[in-house]
C-alpha positions in Angstrom: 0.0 0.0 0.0 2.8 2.6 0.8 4.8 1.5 -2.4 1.2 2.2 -4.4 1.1 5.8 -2.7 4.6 6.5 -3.2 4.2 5.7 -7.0 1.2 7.9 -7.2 2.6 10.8 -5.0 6.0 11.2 -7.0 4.4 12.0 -10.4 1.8 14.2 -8.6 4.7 16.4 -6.7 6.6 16.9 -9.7 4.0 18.2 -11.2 3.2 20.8 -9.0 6.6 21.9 -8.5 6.6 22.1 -13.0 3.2 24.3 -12.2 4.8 26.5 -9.8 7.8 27.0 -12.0 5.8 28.1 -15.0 4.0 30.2 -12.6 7.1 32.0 -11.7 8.3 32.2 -15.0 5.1 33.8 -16.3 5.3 36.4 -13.5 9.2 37.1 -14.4 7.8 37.7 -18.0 5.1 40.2 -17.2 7.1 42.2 -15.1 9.6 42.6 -18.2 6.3 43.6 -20.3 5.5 46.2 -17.6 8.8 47.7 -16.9 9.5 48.4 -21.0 6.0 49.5 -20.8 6.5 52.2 -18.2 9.6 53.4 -19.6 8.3 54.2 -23.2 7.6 57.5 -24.1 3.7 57.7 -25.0 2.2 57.1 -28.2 -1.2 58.4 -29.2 -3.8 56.2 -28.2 -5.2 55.9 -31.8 -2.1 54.2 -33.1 -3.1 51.5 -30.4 -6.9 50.5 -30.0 -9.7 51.3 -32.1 -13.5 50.6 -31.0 -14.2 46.8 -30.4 -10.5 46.3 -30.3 -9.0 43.3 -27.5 -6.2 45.4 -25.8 -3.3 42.1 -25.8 -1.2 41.2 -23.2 2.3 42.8 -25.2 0.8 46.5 -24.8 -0.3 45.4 -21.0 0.3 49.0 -19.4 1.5 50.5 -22.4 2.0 54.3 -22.1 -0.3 56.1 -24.4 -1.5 59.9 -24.4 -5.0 61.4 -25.8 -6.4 64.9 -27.0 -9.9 66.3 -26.2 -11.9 66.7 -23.4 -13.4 65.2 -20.9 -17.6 64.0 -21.0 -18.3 64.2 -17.0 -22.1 63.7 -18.5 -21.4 60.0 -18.8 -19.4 59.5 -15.6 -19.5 56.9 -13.8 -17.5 55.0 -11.0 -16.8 51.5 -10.0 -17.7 49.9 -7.3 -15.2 48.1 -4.6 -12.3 49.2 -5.3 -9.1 50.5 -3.4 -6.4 53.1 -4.0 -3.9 50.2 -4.4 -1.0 52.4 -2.6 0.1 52.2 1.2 -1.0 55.6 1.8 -3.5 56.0 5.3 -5.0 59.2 4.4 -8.6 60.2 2.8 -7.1 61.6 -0.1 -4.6 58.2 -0.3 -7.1 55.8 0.4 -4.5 52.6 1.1 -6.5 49.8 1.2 -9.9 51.7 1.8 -12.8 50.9 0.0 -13.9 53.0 -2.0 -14.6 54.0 -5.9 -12.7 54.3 -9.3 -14.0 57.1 -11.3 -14.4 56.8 -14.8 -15.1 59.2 -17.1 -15.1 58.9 -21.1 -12.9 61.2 -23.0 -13.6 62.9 -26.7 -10.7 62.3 -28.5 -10.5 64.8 -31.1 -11.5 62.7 -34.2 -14.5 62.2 -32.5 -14.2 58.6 -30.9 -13.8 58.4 -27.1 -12.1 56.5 -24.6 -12.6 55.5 -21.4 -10.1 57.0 -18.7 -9.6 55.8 -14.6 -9.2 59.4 -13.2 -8.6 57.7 -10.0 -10.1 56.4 -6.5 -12.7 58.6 -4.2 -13.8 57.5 -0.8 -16.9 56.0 -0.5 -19.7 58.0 1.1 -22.4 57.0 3.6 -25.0 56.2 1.2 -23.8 53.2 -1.2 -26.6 53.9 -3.4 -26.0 57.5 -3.9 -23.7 59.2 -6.4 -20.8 60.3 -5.2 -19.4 63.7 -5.1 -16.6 63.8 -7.5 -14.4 66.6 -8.1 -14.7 67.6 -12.1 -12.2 67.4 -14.3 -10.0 70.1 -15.9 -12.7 71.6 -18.5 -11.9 72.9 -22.4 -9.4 70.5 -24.5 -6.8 69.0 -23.0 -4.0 66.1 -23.0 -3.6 62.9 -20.9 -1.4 60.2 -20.6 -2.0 57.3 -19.2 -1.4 53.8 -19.4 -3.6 51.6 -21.3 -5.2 48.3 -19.5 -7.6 45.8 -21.7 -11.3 45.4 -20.8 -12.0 43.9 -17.1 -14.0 40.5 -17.3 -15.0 38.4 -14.2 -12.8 35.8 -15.5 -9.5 38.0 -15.3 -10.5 40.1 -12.3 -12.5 37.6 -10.7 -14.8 40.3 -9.9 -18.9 39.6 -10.9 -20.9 41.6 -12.3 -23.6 42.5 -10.7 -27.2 43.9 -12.4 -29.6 46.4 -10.5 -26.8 48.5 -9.5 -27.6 52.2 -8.5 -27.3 54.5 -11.1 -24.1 55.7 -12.9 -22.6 52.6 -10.7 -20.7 49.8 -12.3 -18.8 46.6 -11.2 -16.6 46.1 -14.3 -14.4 48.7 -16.6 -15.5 47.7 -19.9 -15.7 50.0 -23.0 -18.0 47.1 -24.4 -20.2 47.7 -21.6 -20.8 51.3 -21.6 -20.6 52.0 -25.6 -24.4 51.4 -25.3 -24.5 54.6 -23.3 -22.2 56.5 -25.4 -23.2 58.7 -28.3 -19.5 58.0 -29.8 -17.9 55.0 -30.5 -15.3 53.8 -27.6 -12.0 52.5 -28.4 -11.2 49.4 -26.6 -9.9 49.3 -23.2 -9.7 52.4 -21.2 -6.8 54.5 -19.9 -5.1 54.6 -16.1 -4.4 58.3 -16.1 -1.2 59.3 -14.6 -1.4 63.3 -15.9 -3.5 65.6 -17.1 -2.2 68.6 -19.2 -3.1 71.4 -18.6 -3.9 70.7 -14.7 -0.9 68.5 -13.4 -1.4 65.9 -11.4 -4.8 66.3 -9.3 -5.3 65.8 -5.5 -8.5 64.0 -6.0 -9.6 61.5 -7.5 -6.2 60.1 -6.2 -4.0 58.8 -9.1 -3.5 55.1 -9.0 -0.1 53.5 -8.5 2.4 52.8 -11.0 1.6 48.7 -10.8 4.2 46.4 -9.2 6.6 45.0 -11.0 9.6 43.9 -9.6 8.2 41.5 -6.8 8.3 37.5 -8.4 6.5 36.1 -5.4 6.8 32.7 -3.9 6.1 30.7 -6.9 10.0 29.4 -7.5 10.3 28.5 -3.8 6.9 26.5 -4.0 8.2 24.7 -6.8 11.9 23.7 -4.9 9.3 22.7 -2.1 7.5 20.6 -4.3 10.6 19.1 -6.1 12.3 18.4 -2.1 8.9 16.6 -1.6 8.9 14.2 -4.1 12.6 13.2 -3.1 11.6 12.5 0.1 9.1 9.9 -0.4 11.5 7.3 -1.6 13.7 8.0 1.3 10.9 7.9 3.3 9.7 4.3 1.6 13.5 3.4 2.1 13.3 4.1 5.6 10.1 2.4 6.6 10.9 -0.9 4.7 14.2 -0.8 6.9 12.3 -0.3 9.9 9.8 -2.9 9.2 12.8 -5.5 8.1 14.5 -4.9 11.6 10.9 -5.4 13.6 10.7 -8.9 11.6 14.2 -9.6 12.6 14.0 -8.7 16.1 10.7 -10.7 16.8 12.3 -13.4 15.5 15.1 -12.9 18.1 12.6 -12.9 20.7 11.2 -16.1 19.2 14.2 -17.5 19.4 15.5 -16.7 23.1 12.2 -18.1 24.1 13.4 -21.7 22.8 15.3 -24.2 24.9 18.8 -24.1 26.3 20.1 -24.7 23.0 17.4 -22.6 21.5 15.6 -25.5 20.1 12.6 -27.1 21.7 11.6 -31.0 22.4 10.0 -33.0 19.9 6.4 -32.4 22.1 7.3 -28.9 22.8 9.3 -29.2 25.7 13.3 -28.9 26.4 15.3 -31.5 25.1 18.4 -33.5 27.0 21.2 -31.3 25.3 21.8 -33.7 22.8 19.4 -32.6 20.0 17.3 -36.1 20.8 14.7 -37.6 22.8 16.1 -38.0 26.5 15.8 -41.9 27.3 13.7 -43.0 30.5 15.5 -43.8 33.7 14.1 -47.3 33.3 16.1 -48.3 30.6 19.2 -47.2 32.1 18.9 -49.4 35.2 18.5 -52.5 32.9 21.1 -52.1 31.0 23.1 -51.8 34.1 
């Protein structure tokens, strides 16, 4: 039975320890994407998306800047959703709940984008609008970095219907084109300025994302790997174990026997010989 679940466990541990390494390797990989990303200068974000575009995974946080203004008549903010930065303040948010505002932009060749101006706190009533302070007003330029379409099965966040209004769970330019009078481009924009205007206090700007942790996925697979080298030991050691308990209850068996550690012929001790011990009868006759 242990030999069976040895067999069985090997196969299964070096498998994991494969899955944690490709894990690790993927992670290596997509912090490469996002660190050539973030050093790019920006490229307009016509040369990138288009409306019913799929943003891929190369341009994942791609710097990109727009021209045009801002539609605050179609804002609207999403729901659950922290700052992302380790700040403790109102204006920082932390880890606070809260919303991501999200208000389209009018590109100036008359298609529009969707852009993340940032996190607001949330306020006592969840199914109230938020205040939210406006955006700079008349024609202006932001850069930000692109991000493809949130679905439930890449965010793992679900959507949700009978929301309040101007309230969404997922940033999708699929989505909200219904509710747009021009057609949105693909994917929507993190913004990270705003010219003219700077960089505003609120909403508060989200983080650059990480990209230069790797996380424990390379140790897991070691682990995994150390694992399946240990069950053979292990079996080794057990079946060694095992063979010395045979052995020594043998031992035992065997002190238990006669003088010479064999017994009589009806189970008793025998004369020393390794025979039957003759009756005293037969001795005095012979005499």
């Amino acid at each position: 039975m242990l030999t069976l679940l040895g067999l069985v466990l090997i196969p299964v541990m070096i498998r994991l320890g494969f899955w944690q390494l490709h894990r690790h390797e993927h992670r290596v990989a997509n912090n490469k994407i996002i660190a050539a990303a973030l050093k790019a200068a920006p490229v307009p974000v016509e040369s990138v998306t288009r409306p019913g575009f799929r943003v891929p995974h190369e341009d994942l946080y791609k710097a990109v800047s727009a021209r045009g203004r801002f539609d605050t008549a179609h804002e609207v903010v999403a729901r659950h959703r922290t700052a992302g930065n380790g700040g403790t303040g109102d204006d920082a948010g932390g880890q606070q709940i809260g919303y991501h505002v999200i208000t389209p932009f009018v590109l100036d060749d008359g298609r529009a984008v969707l852009v993340n101006r940032g996190w607001i706190a949330g306020g006592d009533d969840p199914a109230a609008f938020p205040r939210i302070p406006a955006p700079p007003s008349g024609e202006v330029t932001v850069t930000g970095r692109l991000r493809p379409d949130e679905t439930t099965g890449a965010t793992g966040i679900r959507d949700r219907r009978g929301l309040p209004a101007r309230q969404i769970m997922l940033i999708s330019s699929v989505k909200l084109a219904k509710q747009m009078q021009q057609p949105l481009v693909g994917g929507y924009l993190e913004m990270v300025s705003v010219s003219p205007g700077g960089t505003p206090k609120s909403p508060a700007l989200l983080p650059e994302p990480d990209h230069s942790s790797i996380g424990p996925h390379l140790a897991y697979a070691i682990q995994w790997w150390l694992f399946s080298a240990m069950v053979p030991v292990g079996w080794v050691v057990l079946l060694r174990r095992e063979r010395a308990e045979i052995l020594a209850a043998r031992a035992a068996k065997d002190d238990a026997g006669g003088p010479d550690g064999r017994d009589g012929p009806d189970g008793g001790p025998g004369d020393g010989s390794g025979g039957p011990r003759a009756p005293e009868g037969s001795v005095h006759a012979a005499a």
